[in-house]
N, CA, C and O atoms as a MOPAC input file, in Angstrom:
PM7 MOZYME 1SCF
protein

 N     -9.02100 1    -7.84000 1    14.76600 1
 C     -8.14800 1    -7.10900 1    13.86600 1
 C     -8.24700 1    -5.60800 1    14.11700 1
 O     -7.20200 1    -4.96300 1    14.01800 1
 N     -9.31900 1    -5.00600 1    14.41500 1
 C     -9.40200 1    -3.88200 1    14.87100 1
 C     -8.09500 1    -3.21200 1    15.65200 1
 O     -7.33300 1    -2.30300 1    15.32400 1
 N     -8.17600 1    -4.08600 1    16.86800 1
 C     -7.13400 1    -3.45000 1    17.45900 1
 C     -5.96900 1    -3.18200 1    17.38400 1
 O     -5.13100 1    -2.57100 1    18.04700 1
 N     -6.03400 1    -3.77700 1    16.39000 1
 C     -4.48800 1    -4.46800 1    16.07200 1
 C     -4.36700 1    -3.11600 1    15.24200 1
 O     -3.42800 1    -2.34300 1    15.42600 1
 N     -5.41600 1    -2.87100 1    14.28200 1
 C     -5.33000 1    -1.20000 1    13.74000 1
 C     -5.13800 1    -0.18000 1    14.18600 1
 O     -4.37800 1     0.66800 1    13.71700 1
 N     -5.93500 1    -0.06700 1    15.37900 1
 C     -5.55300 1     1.13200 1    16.08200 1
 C     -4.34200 1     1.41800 1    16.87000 1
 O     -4.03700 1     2.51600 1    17.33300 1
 N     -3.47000 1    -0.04300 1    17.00800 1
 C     -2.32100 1     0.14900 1    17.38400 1
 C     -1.74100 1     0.73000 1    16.42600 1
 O     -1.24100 1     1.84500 1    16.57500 1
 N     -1.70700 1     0.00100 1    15.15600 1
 C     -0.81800 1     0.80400 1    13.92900 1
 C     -1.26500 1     1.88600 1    13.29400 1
 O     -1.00700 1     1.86900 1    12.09000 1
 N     -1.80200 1     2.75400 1    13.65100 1
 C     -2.31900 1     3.84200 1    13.62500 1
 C     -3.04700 1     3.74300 1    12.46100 1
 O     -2.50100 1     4.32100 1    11.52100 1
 N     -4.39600 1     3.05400 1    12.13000 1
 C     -5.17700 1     2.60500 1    11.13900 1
 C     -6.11000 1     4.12800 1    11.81000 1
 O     -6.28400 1     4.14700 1    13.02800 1
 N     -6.61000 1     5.21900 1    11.03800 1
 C     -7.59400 1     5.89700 1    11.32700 1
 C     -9.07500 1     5.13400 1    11.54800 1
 O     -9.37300 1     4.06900 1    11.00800 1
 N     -9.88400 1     5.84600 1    12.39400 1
 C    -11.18400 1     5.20700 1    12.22700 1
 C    -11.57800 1     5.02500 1    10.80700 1
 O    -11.53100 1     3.91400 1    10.27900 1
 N    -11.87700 1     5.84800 1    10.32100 1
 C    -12.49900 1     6.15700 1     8.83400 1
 C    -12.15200 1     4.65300 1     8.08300 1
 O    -13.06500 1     3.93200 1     7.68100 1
 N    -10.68000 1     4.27400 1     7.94700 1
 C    -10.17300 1     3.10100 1     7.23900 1
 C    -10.63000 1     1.85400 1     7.64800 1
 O    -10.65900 1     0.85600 1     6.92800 1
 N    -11.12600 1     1.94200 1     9.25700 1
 C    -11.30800 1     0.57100 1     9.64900 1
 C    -11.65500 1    -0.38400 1     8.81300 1
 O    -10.93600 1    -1.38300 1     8.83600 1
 N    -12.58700 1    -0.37500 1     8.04500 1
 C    -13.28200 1    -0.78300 1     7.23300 1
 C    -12.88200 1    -1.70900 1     5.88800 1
 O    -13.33400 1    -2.77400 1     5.46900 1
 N    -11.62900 1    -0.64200 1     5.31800 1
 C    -11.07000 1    -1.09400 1     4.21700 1
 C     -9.70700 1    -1.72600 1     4.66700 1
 O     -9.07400 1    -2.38100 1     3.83900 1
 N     -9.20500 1    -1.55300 1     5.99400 1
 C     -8.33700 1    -2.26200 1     6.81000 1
 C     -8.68700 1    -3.72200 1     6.97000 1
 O     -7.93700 1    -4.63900 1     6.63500 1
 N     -9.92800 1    -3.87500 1     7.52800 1
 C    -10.60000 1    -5.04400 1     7.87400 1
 C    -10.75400 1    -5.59100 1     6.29700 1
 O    -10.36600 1    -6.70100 1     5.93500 1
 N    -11.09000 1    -5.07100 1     5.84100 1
 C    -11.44500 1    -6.41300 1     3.77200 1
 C     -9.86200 1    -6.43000 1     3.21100 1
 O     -9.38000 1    -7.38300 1     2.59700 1
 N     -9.18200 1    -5.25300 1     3.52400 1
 C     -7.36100 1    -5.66300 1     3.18600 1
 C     -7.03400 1    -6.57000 1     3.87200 1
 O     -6.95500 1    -7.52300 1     3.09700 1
 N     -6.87200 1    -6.78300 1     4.50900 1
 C     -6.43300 1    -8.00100 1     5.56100 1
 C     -6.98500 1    -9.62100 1     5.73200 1
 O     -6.45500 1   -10.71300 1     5.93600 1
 N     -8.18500 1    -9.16900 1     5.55300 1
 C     -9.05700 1   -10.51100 1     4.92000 1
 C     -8.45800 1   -10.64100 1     3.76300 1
 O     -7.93300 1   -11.75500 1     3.79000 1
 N     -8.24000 1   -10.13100 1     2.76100 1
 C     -8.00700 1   -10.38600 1     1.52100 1
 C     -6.57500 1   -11.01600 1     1.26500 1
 O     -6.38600 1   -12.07000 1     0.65900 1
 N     -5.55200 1   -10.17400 1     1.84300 1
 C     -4.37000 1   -10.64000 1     2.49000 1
 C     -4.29600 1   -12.23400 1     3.17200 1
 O     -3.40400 1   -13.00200 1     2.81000 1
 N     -4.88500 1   -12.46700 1     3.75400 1
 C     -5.32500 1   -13.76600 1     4.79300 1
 C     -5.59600 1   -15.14100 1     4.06600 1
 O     -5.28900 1   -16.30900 1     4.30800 1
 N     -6.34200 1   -14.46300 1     3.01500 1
 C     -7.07700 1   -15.47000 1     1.89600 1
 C     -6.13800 1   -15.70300 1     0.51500 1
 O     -6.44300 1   -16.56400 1    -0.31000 1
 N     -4.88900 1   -14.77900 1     0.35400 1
 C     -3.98300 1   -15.11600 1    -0.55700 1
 C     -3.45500 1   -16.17900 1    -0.42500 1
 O     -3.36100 1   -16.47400 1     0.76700 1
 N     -3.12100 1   -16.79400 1    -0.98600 1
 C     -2.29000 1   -18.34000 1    -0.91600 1
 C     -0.73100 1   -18.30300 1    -0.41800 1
 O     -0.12300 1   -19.13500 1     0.25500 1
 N     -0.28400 1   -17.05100 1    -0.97700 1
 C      1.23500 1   -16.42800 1    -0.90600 1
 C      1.60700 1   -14.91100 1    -0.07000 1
 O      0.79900 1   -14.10100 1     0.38500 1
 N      2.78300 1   -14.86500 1    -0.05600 1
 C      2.61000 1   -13.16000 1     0.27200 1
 C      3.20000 1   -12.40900 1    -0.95400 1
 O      4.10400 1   -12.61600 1    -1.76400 1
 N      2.06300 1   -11.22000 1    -0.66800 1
 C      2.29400 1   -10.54600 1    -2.21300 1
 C      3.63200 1    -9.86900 1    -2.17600 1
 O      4.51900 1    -9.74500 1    -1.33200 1
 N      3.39500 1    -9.38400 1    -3.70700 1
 C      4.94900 1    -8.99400 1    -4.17300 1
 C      5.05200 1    -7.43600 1    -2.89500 1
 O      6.13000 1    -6.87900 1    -3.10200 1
 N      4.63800 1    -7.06000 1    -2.30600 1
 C      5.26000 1    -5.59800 1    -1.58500 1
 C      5.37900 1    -6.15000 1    -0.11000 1
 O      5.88600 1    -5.46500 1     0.77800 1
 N      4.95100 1    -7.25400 1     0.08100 1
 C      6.05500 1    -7.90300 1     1.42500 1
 C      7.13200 1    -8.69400 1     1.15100 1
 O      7.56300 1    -9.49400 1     1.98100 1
 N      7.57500 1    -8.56000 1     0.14200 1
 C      8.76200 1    -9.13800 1     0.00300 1
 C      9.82000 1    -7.70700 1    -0.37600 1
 O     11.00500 1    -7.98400 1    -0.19100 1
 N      9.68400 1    -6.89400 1    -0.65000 1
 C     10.18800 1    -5.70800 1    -1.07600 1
 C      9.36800 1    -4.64400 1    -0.52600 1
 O      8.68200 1    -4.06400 1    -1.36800 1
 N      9.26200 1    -4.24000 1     0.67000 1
 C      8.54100 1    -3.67600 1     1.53900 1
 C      8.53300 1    -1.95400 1     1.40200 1
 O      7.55700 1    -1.20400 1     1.36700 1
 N     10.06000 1    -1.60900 1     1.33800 1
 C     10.47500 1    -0.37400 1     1.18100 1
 C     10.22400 1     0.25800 1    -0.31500 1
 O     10.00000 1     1.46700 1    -0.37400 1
 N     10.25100 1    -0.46700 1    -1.45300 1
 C     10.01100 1    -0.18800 1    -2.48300 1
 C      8.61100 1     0.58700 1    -2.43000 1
 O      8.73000 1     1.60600 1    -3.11000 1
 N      7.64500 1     0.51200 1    -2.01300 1
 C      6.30600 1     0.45400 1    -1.59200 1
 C      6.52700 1     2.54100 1    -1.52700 1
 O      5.85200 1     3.50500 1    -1.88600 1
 N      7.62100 1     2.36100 1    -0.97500 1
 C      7.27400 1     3.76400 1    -0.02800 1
 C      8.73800 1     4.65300 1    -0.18700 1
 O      8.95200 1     5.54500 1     0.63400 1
 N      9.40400 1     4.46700 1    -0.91300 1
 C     10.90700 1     4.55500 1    -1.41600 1
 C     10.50300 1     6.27000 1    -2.00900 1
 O      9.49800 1     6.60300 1    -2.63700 1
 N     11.48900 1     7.01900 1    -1.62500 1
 C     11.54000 1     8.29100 1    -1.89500 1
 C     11.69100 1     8.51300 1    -3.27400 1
 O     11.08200 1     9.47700 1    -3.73800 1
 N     12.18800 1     8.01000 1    -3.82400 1
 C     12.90000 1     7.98300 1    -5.59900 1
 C     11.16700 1     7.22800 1    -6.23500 1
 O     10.69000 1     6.09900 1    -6.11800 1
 N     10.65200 1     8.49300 1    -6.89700 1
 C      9.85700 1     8.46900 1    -7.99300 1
 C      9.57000 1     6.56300 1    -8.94900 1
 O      8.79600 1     5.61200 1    -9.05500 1
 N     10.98700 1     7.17000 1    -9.42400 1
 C     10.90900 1     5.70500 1   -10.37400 1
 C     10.85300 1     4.62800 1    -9.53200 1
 O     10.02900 1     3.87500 1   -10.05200 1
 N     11.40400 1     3.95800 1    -8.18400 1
 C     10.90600 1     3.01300 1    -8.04700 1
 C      9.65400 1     2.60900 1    -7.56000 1
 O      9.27600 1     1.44100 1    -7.46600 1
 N      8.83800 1     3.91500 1    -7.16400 1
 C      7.59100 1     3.68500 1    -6.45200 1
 C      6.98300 1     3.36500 1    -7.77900 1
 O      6.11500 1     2.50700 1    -7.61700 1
 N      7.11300 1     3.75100 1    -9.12200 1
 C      6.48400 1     3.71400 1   -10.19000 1
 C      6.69500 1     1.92400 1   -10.63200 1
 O      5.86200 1     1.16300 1   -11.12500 1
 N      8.04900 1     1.67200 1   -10.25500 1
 C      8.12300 1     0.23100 1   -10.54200 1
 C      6.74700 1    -1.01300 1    -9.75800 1
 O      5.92900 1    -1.85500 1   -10.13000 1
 N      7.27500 1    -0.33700 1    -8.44700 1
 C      6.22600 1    -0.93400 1    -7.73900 1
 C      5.15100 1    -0.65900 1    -7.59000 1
 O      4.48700 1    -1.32900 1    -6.80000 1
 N      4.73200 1     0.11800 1    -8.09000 1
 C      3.24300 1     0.11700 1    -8.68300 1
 C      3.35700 1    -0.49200 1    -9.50400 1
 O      3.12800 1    -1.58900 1    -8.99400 1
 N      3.68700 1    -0.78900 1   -11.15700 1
 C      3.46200 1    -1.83900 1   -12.14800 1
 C      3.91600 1    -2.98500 1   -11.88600 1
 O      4.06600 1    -3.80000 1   -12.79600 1
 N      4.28600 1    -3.33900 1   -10.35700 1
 C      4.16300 1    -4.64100 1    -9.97400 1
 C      2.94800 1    -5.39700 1    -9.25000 1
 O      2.61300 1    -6.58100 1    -9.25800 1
 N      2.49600 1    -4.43400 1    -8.71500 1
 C      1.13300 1    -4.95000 1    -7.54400 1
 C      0.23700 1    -4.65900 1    -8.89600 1
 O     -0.78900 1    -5.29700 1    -8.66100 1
 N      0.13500 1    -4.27700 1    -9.68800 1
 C     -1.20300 1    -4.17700 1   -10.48800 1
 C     -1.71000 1    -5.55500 1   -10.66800 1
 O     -2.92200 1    -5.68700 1   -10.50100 1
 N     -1.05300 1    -6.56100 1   -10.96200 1
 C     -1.01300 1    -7.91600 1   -10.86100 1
 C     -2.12200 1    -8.85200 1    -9.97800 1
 O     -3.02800 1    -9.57700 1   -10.38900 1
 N     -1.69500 1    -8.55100 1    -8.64800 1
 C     -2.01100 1    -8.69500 1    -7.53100 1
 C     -3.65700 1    -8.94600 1    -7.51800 1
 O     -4.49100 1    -8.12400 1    -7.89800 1
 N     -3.94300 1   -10.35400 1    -6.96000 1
 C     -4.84000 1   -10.64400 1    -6.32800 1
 C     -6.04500 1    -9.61500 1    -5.52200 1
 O     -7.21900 1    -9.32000 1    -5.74700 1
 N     -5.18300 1    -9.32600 1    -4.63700 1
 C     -5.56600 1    -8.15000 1    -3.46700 1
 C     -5.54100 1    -6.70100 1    -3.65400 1
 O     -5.80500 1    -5.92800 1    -2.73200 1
 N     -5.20100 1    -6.28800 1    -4.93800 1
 C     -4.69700 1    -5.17800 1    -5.50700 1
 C     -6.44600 1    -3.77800 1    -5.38900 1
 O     -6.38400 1    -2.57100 1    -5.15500 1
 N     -7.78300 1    -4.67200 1    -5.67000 1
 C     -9.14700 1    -3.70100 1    -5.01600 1
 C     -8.91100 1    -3.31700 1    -3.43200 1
 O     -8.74900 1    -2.13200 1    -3.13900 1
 N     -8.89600 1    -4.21600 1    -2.53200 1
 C     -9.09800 1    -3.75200 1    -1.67400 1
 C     -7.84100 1    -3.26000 1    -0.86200 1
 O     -7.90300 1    -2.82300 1     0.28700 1
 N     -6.75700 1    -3.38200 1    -1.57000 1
 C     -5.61400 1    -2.62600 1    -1.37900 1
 C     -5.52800 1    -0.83900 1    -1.42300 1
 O     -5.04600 1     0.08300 1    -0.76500 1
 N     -6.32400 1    -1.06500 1    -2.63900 1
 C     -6.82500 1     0.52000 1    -3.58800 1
 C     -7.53700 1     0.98700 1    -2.76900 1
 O     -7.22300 1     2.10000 1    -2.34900 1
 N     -8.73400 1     0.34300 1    -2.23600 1
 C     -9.17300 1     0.45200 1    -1.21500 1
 C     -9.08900 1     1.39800 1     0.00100 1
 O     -9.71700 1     2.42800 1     0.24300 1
 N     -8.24000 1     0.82300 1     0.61700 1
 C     -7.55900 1     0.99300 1     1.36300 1
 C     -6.56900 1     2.07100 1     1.60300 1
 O     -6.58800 1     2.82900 1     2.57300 1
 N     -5.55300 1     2.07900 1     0.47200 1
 C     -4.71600 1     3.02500 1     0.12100 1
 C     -5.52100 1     4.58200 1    -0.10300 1
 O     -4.83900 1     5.59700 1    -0.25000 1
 N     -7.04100 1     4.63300 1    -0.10900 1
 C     -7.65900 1     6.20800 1    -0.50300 1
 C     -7.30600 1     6.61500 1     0.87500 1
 O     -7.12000 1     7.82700 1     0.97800 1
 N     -7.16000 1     5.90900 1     1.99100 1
 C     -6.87900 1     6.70700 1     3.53400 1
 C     -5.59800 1     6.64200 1     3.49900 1
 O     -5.23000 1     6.92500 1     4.63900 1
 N     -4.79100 1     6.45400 1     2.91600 1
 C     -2.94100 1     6.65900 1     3.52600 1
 C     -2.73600 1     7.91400 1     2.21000 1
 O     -3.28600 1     8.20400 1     1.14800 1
 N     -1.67500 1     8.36800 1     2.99100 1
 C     -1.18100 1    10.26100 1     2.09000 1
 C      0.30300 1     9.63000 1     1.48800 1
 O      1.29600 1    10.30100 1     1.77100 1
 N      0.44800 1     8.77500 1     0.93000 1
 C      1.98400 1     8.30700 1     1.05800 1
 C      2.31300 1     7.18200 1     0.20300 1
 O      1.28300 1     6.50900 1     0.15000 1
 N      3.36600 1     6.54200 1    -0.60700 1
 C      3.34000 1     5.40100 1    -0.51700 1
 C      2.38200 1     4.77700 1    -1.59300 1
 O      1.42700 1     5.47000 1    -1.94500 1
 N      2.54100 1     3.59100 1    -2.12300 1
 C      2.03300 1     2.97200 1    -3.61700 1
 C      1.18700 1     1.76200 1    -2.61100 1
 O      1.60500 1     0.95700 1    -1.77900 1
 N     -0.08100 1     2.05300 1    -3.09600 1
 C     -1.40000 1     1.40600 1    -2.25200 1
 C     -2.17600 1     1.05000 1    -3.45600 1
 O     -2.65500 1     1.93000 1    -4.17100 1
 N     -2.31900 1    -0.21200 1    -3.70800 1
 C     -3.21000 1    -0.49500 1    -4.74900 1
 C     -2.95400 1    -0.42700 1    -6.47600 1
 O     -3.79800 1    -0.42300 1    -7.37200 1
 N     -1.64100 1    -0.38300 1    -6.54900 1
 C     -0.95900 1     0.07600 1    -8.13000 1
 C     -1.05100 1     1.76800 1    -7.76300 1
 O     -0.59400 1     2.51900 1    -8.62500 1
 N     -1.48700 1     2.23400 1    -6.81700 1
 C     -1.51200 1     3.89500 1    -6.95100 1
 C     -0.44900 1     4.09400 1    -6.39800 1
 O     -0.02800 1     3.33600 1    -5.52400 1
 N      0.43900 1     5.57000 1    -6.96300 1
 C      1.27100 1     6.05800 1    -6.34000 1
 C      0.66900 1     7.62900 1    -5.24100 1
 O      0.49700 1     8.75800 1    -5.70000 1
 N      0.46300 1     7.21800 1    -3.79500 1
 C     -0.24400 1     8.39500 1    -3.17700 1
 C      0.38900 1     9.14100 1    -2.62100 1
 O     -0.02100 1     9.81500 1    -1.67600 1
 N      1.96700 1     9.19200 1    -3.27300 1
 C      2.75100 1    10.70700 1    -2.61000 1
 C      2.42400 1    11.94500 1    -2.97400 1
 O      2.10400 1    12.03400 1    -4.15900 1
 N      2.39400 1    12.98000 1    -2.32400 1
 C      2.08700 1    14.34400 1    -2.94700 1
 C      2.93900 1    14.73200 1    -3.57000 1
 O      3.97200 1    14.87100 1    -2.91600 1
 N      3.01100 1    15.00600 1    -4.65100 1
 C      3.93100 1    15.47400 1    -5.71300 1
 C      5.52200 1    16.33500 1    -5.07500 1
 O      6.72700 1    16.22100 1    -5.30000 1
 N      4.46000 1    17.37800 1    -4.00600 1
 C      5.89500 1    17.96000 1    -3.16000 1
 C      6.87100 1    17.17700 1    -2.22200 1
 O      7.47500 1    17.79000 1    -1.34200 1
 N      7.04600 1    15.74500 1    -2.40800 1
 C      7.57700 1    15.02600 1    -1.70000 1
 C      8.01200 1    13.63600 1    -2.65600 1
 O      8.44100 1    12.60400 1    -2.13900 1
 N      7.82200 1    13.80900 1    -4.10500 1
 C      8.32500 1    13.25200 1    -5.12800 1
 C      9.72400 1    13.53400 1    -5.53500 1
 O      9.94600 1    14.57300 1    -6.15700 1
 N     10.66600 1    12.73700 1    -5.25600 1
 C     11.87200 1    12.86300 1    -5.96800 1
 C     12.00600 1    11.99700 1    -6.91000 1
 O     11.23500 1    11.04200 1    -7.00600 1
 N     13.06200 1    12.21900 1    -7.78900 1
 C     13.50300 1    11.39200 1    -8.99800 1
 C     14.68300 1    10.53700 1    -8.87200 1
 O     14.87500 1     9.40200 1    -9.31000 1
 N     15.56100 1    11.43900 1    -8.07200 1
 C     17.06600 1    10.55800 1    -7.77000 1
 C     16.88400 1    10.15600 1    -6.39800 1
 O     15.95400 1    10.29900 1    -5.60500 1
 N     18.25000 1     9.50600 1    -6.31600 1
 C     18.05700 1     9.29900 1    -4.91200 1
 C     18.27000 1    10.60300 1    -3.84500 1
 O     18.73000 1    11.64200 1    -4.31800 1
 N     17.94700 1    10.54300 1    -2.46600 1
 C     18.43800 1    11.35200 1    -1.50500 1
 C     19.37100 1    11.52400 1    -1.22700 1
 O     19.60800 1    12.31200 1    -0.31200 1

């Protein structure tokens, strides 16, 4: 799995929480609710990243997601929303 990270540009630092996300992922029975709605995850418009965060809170995999998500700058990782505020919109683009 490693490599497979460093192809997708997984930083070293994350390896770690890459490797127990993915296990954790692996060991779900289903695929969670943000692979089925993928873009929501990472959607420029405020409110829906907020939706999809109070959807993964749910989630099985949702620790080591959180996890995980402390190394990405971007994007709803773990019920967290980790955009920087200066790149928060409300409406659409």
């Amino acid at each position: 799995m490693t490599a497979i990270a460093v192809m997708l540009g997984v930083a070293p630092a994350a390896l770690p929480a890459w490797d127990r996300l993915c296990a954790a992922l692996d060991a779900f029975d289903r695929p969670p609710i943000c692979r089925a709605n993928p873009d929501d995850w990472a959607d420029a418009r405020a409110t829906v990243r907020a939706e999809a965060a109070a959807a993964c809170s749910w989630c099985p995999v949702v620790e080591a997601c959180r996890e995980y998500g402390r190394h990405e700058s971007a994007g709803v990782w773990g019920a967290v929303d980790r955009t920087p505020p200066a790149h928060r919109q409300e409406t659409a683009a």
